[in-house]
N, C-alpha and C positions, 0 to 999 in steps of 0.2 A: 196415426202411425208415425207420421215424421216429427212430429214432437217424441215420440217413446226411443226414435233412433237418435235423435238429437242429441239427446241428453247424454247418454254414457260415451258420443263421442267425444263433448265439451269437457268432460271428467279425465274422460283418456289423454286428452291434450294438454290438460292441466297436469294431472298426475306426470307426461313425460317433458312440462316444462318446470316440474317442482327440483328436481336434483341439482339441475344446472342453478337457479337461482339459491337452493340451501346449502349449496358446497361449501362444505366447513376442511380446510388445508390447514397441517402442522407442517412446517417447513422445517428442516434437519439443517441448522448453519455448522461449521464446522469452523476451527480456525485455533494457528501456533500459541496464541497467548494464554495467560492465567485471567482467571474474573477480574483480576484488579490492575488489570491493563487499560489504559484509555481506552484499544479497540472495544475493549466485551463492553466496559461500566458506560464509556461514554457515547460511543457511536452504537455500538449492534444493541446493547439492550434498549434505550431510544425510539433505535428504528424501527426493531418488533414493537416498541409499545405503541406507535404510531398506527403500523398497519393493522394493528390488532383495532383499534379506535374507529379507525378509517373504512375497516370493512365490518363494523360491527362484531366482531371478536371473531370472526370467519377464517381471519388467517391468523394462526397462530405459529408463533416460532418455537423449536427444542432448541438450546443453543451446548453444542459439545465446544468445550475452550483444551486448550493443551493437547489436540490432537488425541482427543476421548475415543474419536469412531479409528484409530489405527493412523497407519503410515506416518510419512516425514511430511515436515511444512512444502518440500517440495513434490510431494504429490497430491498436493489440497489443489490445482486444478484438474487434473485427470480424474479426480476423486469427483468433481464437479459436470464435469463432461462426461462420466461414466455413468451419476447417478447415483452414486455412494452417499454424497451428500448432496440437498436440493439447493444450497448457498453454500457459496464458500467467502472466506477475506483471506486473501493471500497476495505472496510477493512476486510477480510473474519471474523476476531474477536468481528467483531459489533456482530455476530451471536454468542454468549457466547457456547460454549461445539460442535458447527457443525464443525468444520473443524480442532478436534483434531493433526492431525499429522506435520500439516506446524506451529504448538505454538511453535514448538520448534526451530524457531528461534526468537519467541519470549521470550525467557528466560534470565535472569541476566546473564551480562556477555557475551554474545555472538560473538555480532555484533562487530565487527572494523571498517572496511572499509565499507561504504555502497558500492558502486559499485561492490567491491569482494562478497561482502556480498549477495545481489542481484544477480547477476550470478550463487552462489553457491544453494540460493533459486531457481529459476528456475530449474536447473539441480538435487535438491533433489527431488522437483515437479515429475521430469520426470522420476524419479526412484523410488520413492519411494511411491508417493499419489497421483497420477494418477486417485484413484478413488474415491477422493475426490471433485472433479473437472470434471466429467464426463458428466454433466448436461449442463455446456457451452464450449465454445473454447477458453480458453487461450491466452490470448496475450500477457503478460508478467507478473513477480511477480516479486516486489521489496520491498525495507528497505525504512526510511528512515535514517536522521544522529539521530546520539546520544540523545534518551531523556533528557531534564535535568527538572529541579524543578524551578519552576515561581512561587511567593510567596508573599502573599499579605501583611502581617507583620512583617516576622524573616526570614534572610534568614539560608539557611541548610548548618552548617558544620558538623553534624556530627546526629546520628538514635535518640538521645533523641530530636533534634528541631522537629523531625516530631511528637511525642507524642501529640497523644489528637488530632492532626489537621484531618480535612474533605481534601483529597486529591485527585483531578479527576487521572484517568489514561483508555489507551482506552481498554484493552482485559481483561483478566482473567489470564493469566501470571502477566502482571504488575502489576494486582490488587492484586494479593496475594503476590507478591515483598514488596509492599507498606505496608500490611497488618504484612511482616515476619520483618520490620524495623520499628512497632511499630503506624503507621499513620492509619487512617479509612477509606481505600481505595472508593470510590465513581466513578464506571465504568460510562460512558458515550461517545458519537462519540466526536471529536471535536469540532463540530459545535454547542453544546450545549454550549461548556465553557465561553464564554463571558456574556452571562446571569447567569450562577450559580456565575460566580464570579463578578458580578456586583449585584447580591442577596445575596450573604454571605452566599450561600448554600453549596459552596466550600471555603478553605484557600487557596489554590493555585492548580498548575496542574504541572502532566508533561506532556510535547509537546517537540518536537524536537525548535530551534531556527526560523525555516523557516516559521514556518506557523505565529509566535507568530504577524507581525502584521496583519495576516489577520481575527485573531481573538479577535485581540484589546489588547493583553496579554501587550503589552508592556505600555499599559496607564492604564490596570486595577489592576496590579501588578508593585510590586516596588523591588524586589529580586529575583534573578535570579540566579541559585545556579548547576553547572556542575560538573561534575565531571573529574579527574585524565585522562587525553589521553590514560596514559601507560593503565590503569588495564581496557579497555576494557569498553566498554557504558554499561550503569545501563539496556537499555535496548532498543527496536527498534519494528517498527508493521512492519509485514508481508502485504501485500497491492496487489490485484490482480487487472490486466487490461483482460476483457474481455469481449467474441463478443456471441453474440446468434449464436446456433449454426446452426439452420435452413437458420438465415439469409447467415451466413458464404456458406453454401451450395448452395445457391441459385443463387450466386455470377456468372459468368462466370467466365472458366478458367484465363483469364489473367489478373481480377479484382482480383481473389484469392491472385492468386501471389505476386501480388502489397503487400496486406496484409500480407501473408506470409514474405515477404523482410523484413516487417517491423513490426516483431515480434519475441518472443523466447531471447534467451540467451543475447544478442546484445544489443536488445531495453529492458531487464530488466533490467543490466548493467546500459547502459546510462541516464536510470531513478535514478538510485540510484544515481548515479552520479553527476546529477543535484539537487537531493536532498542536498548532502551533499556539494556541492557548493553555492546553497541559504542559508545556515547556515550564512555566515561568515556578511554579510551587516546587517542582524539584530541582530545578538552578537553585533556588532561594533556600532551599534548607540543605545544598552543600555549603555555604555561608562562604568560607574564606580560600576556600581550595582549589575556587575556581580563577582562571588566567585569560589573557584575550590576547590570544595571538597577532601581531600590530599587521597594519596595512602594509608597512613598508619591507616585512617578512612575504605577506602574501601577494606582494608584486612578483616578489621571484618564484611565488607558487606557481602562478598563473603561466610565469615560461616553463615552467619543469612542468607541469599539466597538458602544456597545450599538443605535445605528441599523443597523448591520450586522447583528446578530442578528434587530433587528424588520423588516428589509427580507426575510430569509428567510423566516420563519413568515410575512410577506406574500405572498411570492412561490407559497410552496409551497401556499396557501393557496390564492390564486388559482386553480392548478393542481389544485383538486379535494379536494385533503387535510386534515388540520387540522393545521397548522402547527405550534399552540399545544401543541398532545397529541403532536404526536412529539417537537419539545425537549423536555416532560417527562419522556416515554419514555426518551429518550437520558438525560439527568439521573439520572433513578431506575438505570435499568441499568447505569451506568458506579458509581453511589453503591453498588448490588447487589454490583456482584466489586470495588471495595476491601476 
């Protein structure tokens, strides 16, 4: 008799620990750009092809580019936190004053190395604004390389060419960068600038080099204007990768894992990374249009910038925090992974 009960319970036990181990997951990414954005070609299609490896084809990614599943880039994380979509890659600065405490690696002057740079983001995340981010699961925060100025008639050597211009930029740091050297800053996602500057709503933009042909910068602008290596990028956006958190939970243990492997400090790194390695192919095929704004210009940047820096540590200040201690934070940890 206890062998004939035995049996069908060993089966039942198997049969209710069969789902958890065969859980096959299509995760819905969502995100602003076109396929032939560094983000989709270089980083997210990769990193699906990774998990997919990793957990034996178990997780599998849909990936929507250009805001396929609806809304604006700035509601790709509520779209994320709602469950709209199971990942999102977005700019947490589309969200103008929400996610005060990580702008400050958005500020003049910061950024050097993306890859360093990115690492040092992640790990201020995890010390510092934790509870800024509470709402989804994190899976990495990264830079990209160096903004520069894309410019549709003059280009910039120095804060008087900006005068009187309409100039995009994507956060509210940068925009008041732009605004402290004299330009009429004009905030907007990326994804908009190919129409403004094909309507003569903007004079030019900043963007990093990588993305410029995905957004036609290179055929709708004819100056192209960087700045000095030594004195540090004009400036850089903060960029978060992440996962609904429900879904994250829902995952079986060794699906988690999978994702866990392939998250955090590592994989925000090697995103900046890849950012600031797709730079160099589209500098090089604007050949001769490009300029380099001198050090001895961007000393006076750095005085016209630095109320921009002191208006945050005020702001953020106000807001409960100590300003003062997380620029230095940021400082020390970007100075840490050089």
């Amino acid at each position: 008799m206890g062998e004939r009960v035995a049996l069908p319970v060993a089966v039942l036990l198997a049969m209710l620990a069969w789902p958890a181990q065969a859980q096959e997951v299509t995760l819905k990414i969502h995100h602003f750009l076109p396929t032939g954005s560094t983000a989709h070609s270089k980083f997210l299609l990769p990193w699906c092809e990774r998990i997919a490896r990793e957990s034996a084809n178990r997780l599998k990614c849909q990936i929507f580019p250009s805001m396929q599943l609806g809304g604006t880039p700035a509601q790709l994380y509520d779209q994320v936190k709602d469950g709209v979509a199971d990942i999102v890659w977005t700019v947490p600065g589309y969200s103008a004053g929400r996610f005060p405490l990580i702008e400050v690696f958005e500020l003049p002057f910061v950024m050097r190395d993306p890859a360093a740079t990115s690492k040092a983001l992640w790990e201020y995340v995890q010390q510092n604004d934790l509870q800024e981010f509470t709402d989804v699961k994190p899976l990495a925060f990264h830079v990209h390389g160096p903004g520069t100025f894309h410019m549709v008639r003059k280009p910039v050597t120095s804060s008087d060419d900006l005068r009187g211009l309409k100039v995009r930029a994507p956060t509210r740091q940068s925009n008041r960068l732009l605004a402290a050297l004299g330009a009429t800053p004009v905030g907007m996602p990326v994804s908009q600038v190919p129409e403004a500057l094909s309507k003569g709503v903007i004079d030019g933009a900043l963007v990093p080099y990588e993305v410029v042909p995905a957004i036609k910068a290179d055929e709708l602008t004819k100056y192209h204007s960087e700045t000095d290596a030594s004195a540090g990028a004009l400036y850089t956006t903060a960029f978060i990768f992440a996962m609904n958190r429900a879904k994250y939970d829902t995952l079986a243990p060794d699906l988690r894992k999978v994702i866990d492997a392939n998250s955090g400090i590592a994989l925000s790194g090697d995103i900046g990374r890849i950012f600031a390695e797709a730079d160099a192919g589209p500098r090089k095929a604007l050949k001769g249009a490009v300029n380099v704004i001198p050090g001895s210009e961007l000393a006076r940047w750095r005085k016209l910038a630095q109320p921009v820096i002191d208006a945050w540590v005020k702001d953020v200040t106000a807001k409960g925090a100590n300003g003062a201690a997380l620029l230095d934070s940021a400082n020390r940890l970007i100075a840490k992974h050089e």
